[in-house]
C-alpha positions as CSV (number, residue, x, y, z in Angstrom):
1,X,106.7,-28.8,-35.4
2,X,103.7,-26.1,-36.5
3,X,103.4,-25.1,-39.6
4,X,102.1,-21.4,-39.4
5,X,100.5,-20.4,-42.3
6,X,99.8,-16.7,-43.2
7,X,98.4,-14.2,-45.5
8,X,101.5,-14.4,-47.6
9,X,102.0,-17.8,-47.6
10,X,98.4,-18.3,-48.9
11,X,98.8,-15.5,-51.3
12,X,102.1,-16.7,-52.8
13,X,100.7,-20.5,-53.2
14,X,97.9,-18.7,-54.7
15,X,99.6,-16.8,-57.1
16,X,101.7,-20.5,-57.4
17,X,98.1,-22.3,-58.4
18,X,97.4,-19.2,-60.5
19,X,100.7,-19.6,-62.9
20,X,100.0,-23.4,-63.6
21,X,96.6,-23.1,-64.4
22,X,97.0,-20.3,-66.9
23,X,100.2,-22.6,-68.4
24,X,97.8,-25.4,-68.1
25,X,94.7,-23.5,-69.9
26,X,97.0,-21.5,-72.4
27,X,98.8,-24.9,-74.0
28,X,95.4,-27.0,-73.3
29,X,93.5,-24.4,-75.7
30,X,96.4,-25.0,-78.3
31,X,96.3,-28.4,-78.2
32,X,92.3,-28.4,-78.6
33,X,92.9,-25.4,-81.5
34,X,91.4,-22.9,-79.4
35,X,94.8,-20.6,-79.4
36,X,93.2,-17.2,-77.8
37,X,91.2,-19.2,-74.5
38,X,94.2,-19.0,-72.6
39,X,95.1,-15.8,-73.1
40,X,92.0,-14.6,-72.2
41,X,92.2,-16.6,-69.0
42,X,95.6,-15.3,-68.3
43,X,94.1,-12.2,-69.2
44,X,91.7,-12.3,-66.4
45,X,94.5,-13.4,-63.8
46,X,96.9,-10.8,-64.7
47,X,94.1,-8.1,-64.1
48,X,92.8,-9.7,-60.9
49,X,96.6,-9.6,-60.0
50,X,97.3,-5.8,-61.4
51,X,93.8,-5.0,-58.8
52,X,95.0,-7.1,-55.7
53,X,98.2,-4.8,-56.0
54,X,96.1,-1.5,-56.9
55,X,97.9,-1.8,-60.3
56,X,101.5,-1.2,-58.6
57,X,103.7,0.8,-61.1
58,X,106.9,-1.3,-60.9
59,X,104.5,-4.5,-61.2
60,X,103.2,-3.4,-64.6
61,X,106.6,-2.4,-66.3
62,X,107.4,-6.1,-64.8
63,X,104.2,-7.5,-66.6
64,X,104.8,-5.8,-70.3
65,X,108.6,-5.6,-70.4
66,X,109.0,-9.7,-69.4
67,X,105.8,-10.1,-72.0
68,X,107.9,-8.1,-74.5
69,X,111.3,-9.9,-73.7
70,X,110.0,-13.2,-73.8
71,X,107.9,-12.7,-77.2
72,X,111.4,-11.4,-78.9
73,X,113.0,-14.4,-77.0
74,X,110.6,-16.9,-78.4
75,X,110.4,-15.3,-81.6
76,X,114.2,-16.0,-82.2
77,X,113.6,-19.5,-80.9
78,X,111.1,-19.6,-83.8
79,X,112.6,-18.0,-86.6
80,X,116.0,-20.2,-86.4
81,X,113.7,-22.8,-86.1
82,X,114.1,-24.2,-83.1
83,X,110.8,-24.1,-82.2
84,X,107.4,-24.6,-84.4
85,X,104.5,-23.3,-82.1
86,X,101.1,-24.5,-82.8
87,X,98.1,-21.6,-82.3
88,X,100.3,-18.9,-84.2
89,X,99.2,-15.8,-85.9
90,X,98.1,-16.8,-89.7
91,X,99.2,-12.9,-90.9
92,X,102.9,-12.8,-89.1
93,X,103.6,-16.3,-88.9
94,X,107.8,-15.2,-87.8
95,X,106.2,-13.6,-84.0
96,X,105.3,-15.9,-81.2
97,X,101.9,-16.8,-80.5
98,X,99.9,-14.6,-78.4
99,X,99.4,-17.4,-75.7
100,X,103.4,-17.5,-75.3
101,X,103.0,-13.6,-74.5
102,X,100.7,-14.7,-71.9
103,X,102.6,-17.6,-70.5
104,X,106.3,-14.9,-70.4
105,X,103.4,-12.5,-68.4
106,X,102.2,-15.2,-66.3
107,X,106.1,-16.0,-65.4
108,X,106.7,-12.6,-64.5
109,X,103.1,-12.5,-61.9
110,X,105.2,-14.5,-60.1
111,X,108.7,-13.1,-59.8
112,X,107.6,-10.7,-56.7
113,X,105.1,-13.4,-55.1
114,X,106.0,-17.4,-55.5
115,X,109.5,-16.8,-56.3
116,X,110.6,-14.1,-54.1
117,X,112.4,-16.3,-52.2
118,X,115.2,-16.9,-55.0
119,X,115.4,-12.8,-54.5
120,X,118.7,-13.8,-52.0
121,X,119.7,-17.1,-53.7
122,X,120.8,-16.0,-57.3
123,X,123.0,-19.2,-58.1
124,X,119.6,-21.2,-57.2
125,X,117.6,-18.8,-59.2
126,X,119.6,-19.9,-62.2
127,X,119.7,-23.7,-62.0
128,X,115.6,-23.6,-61.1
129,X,115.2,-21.3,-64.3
130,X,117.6,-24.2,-65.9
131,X,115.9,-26.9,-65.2
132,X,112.0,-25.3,-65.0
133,X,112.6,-23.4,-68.2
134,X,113.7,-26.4,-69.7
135,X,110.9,-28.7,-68.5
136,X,108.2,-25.9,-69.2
137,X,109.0,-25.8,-72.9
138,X,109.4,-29.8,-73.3
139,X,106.2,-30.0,-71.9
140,X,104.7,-27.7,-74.3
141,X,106.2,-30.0,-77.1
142,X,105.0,-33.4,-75.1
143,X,101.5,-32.0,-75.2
144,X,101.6,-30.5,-79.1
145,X,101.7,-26.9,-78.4
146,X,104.8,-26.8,-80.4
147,X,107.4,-28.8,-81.4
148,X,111.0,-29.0,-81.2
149,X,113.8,-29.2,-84.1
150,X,116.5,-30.7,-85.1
151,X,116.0,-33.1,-82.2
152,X,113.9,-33.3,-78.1
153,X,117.5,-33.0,-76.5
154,X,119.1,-30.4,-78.2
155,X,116.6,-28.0,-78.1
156,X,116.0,-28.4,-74.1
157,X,119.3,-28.1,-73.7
158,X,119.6,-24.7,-75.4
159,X,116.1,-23.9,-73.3
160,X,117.9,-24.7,-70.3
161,X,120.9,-22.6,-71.1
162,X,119.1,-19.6,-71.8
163,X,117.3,-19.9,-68.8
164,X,120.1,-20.6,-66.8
165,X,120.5,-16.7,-67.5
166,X,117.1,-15.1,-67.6
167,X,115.6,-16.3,-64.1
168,X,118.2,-14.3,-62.1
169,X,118.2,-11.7,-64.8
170,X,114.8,-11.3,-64.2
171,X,114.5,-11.2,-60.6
172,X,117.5,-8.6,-60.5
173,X,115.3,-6.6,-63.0
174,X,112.8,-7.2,-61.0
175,X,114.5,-5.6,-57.9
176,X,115.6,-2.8,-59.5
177,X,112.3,-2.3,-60.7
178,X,110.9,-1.6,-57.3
179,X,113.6,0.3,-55.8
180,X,113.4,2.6,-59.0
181,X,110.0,3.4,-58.5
């Protein structure tokens, strides 16, 4: 069997590599207290991105509502106190960190490129936003980005819940998002 590899392919493995080394960068700066390196690294992939696609409409309401959504998401996760996120702002300590903005933007890069695939597979959608969401943040934890309370378990699976529901919600956003515009 031949394994024919185009454009797209390359582009969406691409834009794969791209997500996990600005995950990778964002909660590596946090760890080494260097909070705003991987935004600005994320930064520089999400423009490169917004260029590649001649800064596509739909793609930048995609970019800055999922950055929004995921800031207010995280923000709640923080101020019931769930989460303690290292690398946080010292004058509004109750908003997530900038680099978690860049990490909910990063996410949403890849909703029209490495994940279009779970466009047509909804139920999938939800159990890989499940299990990667969970993974994702218990990662963060594991390295000292943040840190999880009242317990590791409890807390990943309230993660994974919630992203049981946001991965297809986002992809159907998403898809509505280029059909509007």
């Amino acid at each position: 069997m031949k394994l024919k590899i185009t454009r797209q392919l390359l582009l969406r493995i691409f834009n794969f590599v791209l997500f996990y080394l600005g995950w990778g960068f964002s909660l590596s700066g946090v760890v080494r207290g260097h909070p705003y390196e991987g935004p600005i690294i994320v930064g520089c992939f999400l423009l490169y991105h917004l260029v590649q696609l001649r800064f596509h409409f739909p793609e930048i309401l995609l970019l800055l509502t999922v950055g929004l959504f995921g800031t207010l998401n995280d923000t709640i996760y923080l101020n019931t106190g769930l989460i303690v996120y290292n690398g946080g702002y010292e004058s509004v300590p109750w908003l997530a960190p900038l680099w978690v903005t860049g990490i909910w933007m990063l996410f949403a890069m890849s909703v029209n490129h490495s994940l279009t695939w779970l466009r047509y597979h909804l139920l999938l959608a939800a159990v890989c936003g499940a299990g990667g969401g969970a993974v994702s943040y218990y990662a963060a934890a594991r390295v000292g980005a943040a840190a999880f309370h009242p317990n590791d378990l409890v807390v990943t699976l309230i993660i994974g819940a919630v992203w049981f529901f946001i991965m297809p919600i986002l992809i159907l956003y998403s898809s509505w998002l280029t059909r509007r515009f």
